[in-house]
C-alpha positions as CSV (number, residue, x, y, z in Angstrom):
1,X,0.0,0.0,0.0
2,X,0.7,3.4,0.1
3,X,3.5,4.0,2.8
4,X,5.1,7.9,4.3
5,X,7.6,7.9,1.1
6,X,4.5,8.5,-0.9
7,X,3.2,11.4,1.0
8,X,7.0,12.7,1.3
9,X,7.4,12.5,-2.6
10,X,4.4,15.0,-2.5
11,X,5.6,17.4,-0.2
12,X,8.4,17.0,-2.8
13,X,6.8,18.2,-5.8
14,X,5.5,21.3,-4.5
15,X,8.7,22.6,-3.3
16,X,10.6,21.3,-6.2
17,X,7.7,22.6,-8.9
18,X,5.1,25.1,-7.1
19,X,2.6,22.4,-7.6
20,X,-0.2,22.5,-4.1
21,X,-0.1,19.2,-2.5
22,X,-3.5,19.4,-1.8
23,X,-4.4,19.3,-5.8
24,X,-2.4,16.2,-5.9
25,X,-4.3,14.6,-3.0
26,X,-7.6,15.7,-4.2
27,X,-7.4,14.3,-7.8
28,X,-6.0,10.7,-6.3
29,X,-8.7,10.5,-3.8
30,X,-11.0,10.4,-7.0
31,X,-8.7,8.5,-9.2
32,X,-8.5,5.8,-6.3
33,X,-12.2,5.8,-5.5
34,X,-13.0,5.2,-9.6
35,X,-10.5,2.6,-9.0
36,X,-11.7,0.7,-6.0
37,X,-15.4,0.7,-7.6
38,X,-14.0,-1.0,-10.8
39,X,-12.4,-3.5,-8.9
40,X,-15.2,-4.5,-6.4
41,X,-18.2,-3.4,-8.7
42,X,-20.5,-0.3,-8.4
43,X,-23.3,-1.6,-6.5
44,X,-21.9,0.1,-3.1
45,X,-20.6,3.9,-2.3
46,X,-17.6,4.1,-1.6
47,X,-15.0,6.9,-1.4
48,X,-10.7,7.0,-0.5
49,X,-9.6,8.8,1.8
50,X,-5.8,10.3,2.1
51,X,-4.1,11.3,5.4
52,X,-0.7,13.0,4.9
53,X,-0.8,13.5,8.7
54,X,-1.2,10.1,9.7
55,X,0.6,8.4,6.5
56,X,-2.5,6.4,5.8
57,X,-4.7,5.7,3.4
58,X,-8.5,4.6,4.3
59,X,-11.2,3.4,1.7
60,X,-14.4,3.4,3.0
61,X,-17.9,2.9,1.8
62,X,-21.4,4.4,2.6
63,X,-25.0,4.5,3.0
64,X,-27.0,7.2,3.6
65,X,-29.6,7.7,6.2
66,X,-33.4,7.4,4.4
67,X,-37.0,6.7,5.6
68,X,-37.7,4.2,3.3
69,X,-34.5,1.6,2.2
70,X,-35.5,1.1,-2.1
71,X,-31.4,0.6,-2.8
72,X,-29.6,-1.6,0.1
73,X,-26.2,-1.4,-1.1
74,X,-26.5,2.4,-0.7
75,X,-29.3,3.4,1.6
76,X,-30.2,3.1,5.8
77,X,-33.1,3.3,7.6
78,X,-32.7,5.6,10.4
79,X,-33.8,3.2,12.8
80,X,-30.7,1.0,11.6
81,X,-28.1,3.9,11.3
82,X,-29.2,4.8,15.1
83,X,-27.9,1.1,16.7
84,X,-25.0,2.4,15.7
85,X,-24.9,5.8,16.5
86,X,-27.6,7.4,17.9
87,X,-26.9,11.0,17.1
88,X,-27.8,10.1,13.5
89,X,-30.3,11.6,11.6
90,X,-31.6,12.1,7.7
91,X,-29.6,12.4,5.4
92,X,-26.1,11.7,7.3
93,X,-23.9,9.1,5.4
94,X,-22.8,5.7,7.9
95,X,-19.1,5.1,7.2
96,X,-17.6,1.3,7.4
97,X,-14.2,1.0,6.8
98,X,-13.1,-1.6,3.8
99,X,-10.1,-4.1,3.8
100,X,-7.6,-2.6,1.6
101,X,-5.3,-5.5,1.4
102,X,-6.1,-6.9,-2.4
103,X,-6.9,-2.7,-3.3
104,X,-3.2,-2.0,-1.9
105,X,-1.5,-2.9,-5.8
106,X,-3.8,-1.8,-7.8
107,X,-3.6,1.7,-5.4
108,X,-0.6,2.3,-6.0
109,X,-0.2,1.9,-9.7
110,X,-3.4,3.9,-10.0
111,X,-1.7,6.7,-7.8
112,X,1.5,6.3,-9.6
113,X,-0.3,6.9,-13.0
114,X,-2.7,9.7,-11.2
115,X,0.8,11.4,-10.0
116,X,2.9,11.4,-13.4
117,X,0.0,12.6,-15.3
118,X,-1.0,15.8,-13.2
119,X,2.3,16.5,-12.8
120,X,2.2,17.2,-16.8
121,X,-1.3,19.0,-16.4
122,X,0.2,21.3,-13.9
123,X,3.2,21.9,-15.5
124,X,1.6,22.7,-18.8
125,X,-0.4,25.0,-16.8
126,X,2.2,26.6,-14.7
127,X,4.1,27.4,-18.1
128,X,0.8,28.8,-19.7
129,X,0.5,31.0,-16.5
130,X,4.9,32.4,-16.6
131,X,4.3,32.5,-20.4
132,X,0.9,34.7,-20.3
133,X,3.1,36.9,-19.2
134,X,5.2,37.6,-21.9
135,X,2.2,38.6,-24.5
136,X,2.8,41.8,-26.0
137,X,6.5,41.7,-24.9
138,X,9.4,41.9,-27.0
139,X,12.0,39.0,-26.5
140,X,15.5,37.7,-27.8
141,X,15.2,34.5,-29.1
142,X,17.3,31.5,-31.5
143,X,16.4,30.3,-34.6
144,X,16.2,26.3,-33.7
145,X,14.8,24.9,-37.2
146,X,13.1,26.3,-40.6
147,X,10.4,24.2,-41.9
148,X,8.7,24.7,-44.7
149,X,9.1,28.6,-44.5
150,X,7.7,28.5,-40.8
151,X,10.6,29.4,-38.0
152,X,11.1,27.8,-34.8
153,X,12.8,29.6,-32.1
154,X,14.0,29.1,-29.1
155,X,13.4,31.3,-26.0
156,X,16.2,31.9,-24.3
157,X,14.8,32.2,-21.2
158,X,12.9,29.0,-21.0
159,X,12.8,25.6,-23.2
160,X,9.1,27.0,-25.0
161,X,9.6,26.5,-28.9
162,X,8.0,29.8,-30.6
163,X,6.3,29.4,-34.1
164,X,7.1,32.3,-36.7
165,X,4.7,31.8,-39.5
166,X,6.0,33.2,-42.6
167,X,2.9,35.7,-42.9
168,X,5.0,36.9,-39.6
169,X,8.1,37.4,-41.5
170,X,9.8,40.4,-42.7
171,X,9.4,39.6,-46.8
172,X,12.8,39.3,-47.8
173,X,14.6,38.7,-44.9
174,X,16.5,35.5,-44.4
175,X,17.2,33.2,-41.1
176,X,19.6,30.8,-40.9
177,X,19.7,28.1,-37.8
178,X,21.5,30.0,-35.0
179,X,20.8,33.2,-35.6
180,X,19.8,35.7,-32.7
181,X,16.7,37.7,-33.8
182,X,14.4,39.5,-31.5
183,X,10.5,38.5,-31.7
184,X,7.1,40.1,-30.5
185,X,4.9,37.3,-28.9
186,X,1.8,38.2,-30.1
187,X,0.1,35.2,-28.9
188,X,0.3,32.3,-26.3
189,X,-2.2,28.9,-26.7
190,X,-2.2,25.3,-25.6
191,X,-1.8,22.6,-27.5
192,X,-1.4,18.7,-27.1
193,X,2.0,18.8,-27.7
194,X,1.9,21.8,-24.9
195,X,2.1,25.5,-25.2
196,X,2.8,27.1,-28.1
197,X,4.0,31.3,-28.6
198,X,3.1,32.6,-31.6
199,X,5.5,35.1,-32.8
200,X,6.1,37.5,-35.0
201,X,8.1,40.3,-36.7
202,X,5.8,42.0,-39.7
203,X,3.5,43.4,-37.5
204,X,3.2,47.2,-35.7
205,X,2.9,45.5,-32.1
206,X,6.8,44.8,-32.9
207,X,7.9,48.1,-34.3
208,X,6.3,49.9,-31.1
209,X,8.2,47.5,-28.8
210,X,11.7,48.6,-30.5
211,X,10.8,52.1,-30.1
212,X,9.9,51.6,-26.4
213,X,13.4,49.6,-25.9
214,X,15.4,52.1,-28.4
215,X,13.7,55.4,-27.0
216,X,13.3,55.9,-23.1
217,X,11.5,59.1,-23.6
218,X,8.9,56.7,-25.2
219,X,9.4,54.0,-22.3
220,X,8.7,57.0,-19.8
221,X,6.1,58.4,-20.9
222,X,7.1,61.8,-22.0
223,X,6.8,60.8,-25.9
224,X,3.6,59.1,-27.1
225,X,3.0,56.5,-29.9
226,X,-0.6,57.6,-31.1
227,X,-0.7,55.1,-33.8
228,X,1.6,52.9,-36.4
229,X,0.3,51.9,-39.8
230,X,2.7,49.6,-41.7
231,X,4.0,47.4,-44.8
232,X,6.2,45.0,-43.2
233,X,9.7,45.0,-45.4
234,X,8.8,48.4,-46.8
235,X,7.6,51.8,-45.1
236,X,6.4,52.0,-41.6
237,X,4.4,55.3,-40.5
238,X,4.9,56.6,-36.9
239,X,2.6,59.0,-35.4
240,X,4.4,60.9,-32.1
241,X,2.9,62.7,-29.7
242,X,4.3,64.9,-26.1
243,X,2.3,67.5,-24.0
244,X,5.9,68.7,-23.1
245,X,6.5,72.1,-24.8
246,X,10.5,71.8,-24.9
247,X,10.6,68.4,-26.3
248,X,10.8,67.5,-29.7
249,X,9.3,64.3,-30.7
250,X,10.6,63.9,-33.9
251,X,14.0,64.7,-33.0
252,X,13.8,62.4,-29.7
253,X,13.0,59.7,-31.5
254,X,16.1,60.6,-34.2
255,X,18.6,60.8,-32.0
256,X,22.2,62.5,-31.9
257,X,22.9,62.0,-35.4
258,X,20.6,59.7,-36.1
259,X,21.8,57.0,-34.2
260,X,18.3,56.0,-32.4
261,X,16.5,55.7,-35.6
262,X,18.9,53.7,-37.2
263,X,19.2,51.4,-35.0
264,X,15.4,50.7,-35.3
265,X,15.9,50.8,-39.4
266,X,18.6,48.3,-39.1
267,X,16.4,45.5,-37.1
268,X,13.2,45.8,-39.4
269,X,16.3,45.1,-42.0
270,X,16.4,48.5,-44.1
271,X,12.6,49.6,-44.2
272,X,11.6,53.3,-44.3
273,X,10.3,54.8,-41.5
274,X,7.6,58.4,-41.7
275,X,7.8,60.0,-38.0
276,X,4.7,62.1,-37.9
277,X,4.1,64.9,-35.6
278,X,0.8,64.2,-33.9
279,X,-2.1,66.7,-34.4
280,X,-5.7,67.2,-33.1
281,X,-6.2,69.5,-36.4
282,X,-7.2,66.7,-39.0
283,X,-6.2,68.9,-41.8
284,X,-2.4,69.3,-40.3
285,X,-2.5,65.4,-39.5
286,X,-3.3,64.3,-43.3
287,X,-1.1,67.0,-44.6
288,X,2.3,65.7,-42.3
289,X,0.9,61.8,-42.7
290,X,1.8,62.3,-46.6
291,X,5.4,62.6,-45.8
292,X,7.4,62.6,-47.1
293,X,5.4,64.3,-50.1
294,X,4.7,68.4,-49.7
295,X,0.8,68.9,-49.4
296,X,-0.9,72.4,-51.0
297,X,-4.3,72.1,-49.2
298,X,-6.9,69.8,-47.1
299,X,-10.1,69.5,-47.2
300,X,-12.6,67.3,-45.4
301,X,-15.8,66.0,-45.0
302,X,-16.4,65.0,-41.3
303,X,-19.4,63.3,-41.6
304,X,-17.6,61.0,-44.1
305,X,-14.6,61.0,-42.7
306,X,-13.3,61.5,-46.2
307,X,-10.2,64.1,-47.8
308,X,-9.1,65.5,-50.9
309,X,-5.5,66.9,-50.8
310,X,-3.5,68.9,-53.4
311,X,-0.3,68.4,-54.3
312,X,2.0,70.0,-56.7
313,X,2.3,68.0,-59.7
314,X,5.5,66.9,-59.1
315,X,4.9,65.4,-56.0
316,X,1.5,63.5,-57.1
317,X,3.9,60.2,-57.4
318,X,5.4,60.8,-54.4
319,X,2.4,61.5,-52.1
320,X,0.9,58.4,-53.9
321,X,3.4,56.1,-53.7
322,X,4.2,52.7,-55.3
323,X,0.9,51.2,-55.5
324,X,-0.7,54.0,-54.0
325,X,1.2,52.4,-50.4
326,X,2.0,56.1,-48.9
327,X,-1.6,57.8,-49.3
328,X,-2.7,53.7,-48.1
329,X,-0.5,54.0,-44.7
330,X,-1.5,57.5,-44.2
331,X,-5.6,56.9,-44.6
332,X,-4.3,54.0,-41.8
333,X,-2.7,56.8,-39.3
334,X,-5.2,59.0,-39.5
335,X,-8.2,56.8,-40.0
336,X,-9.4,59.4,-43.1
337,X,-10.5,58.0,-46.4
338,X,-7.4,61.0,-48.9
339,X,-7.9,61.2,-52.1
340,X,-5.3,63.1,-53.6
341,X,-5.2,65.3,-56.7
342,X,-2.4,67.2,-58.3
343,X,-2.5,71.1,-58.2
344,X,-3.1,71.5,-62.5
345,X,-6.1,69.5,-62.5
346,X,-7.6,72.1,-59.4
347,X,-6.6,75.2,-61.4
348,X,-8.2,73.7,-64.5
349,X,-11.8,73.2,-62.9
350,X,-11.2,77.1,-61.6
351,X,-10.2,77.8,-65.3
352,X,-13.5,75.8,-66.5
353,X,-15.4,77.7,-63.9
354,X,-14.2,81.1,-64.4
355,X,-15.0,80.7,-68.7
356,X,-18.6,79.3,-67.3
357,X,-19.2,82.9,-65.6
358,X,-18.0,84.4,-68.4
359,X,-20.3,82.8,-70.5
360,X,-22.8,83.7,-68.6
361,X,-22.5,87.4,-68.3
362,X,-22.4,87.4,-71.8
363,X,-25.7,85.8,-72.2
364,X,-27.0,88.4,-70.1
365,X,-25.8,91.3,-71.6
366,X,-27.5,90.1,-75.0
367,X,-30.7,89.2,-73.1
368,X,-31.0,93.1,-71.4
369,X,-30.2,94.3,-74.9
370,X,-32.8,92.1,-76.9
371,X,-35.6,93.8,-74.1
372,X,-34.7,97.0,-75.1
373,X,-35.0,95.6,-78.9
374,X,-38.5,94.8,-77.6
375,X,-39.1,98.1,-76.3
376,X,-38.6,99.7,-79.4
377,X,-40.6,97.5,-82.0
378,X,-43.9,98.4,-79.0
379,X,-43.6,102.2,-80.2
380,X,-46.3,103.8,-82.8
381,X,-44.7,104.6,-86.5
382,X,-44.4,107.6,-87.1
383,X,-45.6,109.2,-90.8
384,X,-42.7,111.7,-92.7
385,X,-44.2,111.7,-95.5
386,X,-45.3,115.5,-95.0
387,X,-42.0,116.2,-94.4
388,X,-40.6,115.2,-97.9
389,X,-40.4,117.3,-101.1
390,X,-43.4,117.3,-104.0
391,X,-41.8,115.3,-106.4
């Protein structure tokens, strides 16, 4: 049976791997009770009972106090429970303890079993729980194995695999087994093989993290992200915002010579990043989130949320982009539907407009004159005829 060893070995486990003893002792009651029913049938209750105090182990089985017995092998009349006890009443359960002498084997494989396999389940839970932790967190890892295009890495803090899909990946980037690459865990899950991080490097939860570890002014406080649109492997847009009057956010953020921003360009492996001044003024906001492009005018429709913004012909590729990508991560920043128009085609519906006037007014001018027409041909003729010489 079941000696002090046993109960030792639990005390064990929970100093060893923060697992409660009582959880342990709990589940093996119930794992012992399924057992001792299987083995002597489920006609009776029954129910185990563990004492880490005493180093024992009881089983015991039960009937409960009723008026009228329908089920012997589980029910006692009152009258019967009180010959034994006569402080019984409805309802109570009468204990007799079984002989656990053929039980004692198959008790302690069963507990053996019951043992081994929480000490997975709580395990898998305790590494769920540390690992919660890190979503939304930026952390160094190794590159353990490619497969298929899908990255396994290797947390260095722990022995958790993480999974970098490729739609995770930086397009165009290349990892060879070994490599040290920093990851943003974007998601932590079970599975049966046990948890699994998802992480991942394409998407704006990771370019915030580097400028939180690059930039303390971010870290602290005084310089806000207000929002990231991006295009993983090509142009990232930064929005920056600081109540503080003396502080520059662009320029915090940039670094003595560059050197902050740079560092951030060189792990997102070369792609452009737009720092955006922040502004409540949604015509100023659309007009800086066009950056690098130079913007003539805004206007907007709030109810629509919508834009049209002018920009000198020259610029018209530049505010667009390559596959209209800039005006597509500023609409992102800003959360505005732009439409953007060079400044010819504006001063050629003004052109159109101004002939359309002109038009007009000449219209007019020949309508007042053909009333005055009109106001002649009313008048009576007038007979000269005295007037003229005898021929």
């Amino acid at each position: 049976m079941i000696n002090k060893d046993f109960f030792q070995a639990l005390e064990d486990l929970e100093a060893e791997k923060k697992i409660n003893k009582e959880v342990f002792i709990e589940t093996l009651e119930s794992a012992l009770t399924s057992a001792y029913k299987k083995m002597y049938g489920e006609a009776k209750s029954a129910m185990v009972k563990l004492s880490p105090e005493k180093n024992t182990i009881r089983v015991y089985s039960y009937k409960t106090i009723v008026d009228e017995v329908t089920d012997p092998d589980k029910e006692i009349s009152l009258k019967e429970a009180r010959l034994i006890k006569k402080s019984f009443k409805l309802g109570d359960q009468v204990l007799s303890e079984e002989s656990t002498k053929e039980f004692g084997r198959i008790a302690a494989q069963t507990a053996k079993q019951v043992v081994m396999q929480k000490i997975k389940e709580m395990e898998r839970e305790i590494a769920i729980s540390e690992l919660s932790e890190k979503e939304d967190e930026l952390m160094t890892t190794i590159v353990k194995r490619i497969d298929n295009g899908t990255v396994y890495v290797q947390l260095s803090s722990s022995n958790t695999e993480g999974v970098m899909l490729p739609s995770d990946q930086i397009p165009g980037e290349k990892y060879s087994v070994g490599d040290r690459i920093k990851v943003y865990v974007k998601k932590i899950k079970d599975s049966f093989k046990g948890p699994q991080i998802q992480v991942t490097r394409s998407n704006i939860g990771f370019v915030r993290k580097l400028f939180e570890l690059e930039i303390p002014e971010i870290a602290g406080g005084d310089v806000i992200i207000k929002n990231i649109s991006r295009d993983a492997g090509n142009r990232t847009k930064v929005a920056l915002y600081t109540e503080k009057p003396n502080l520059d956010p662009i320029g915090t953020c940039v670094g003595y010579r560059g050197q902050r921003i740079d560092t951030i360009v060189s792990e997102l492996n070369g792609e452009k990043i737009d720092l955006i001044e922040y502004s409540e003024d949604p015509l100023e906001y659309i007009a800086r989130a066009l950056s690098p492009a130079k913007v003539l005018s805004v206007e907007t429709n709030e109810s629509l949320m919508a834009s049209r913004v002018i920009v000198p012909d020259d610029k018209l590729s530049l505010a667009i982009g390559k596959s209209g990508q800039n005006v597509r991560l500023a609409a992102r920043l800003t959360g505005w539907k732009i439409e953007v128009k060079p400044e010819s085609s504006v001063q050629s519906v003004h052109a159109e407009e101004k002939e359309y006037e002109l038009t007009e007014l000449s219209e007019d001018d020949a309508f007042e004159n053909l009333e005055e027409l009109e106001e002649l041909e009313e008048l009576e003729p007038v007979d000269f005829s005295d007037d003229l010489p005898n021929q």
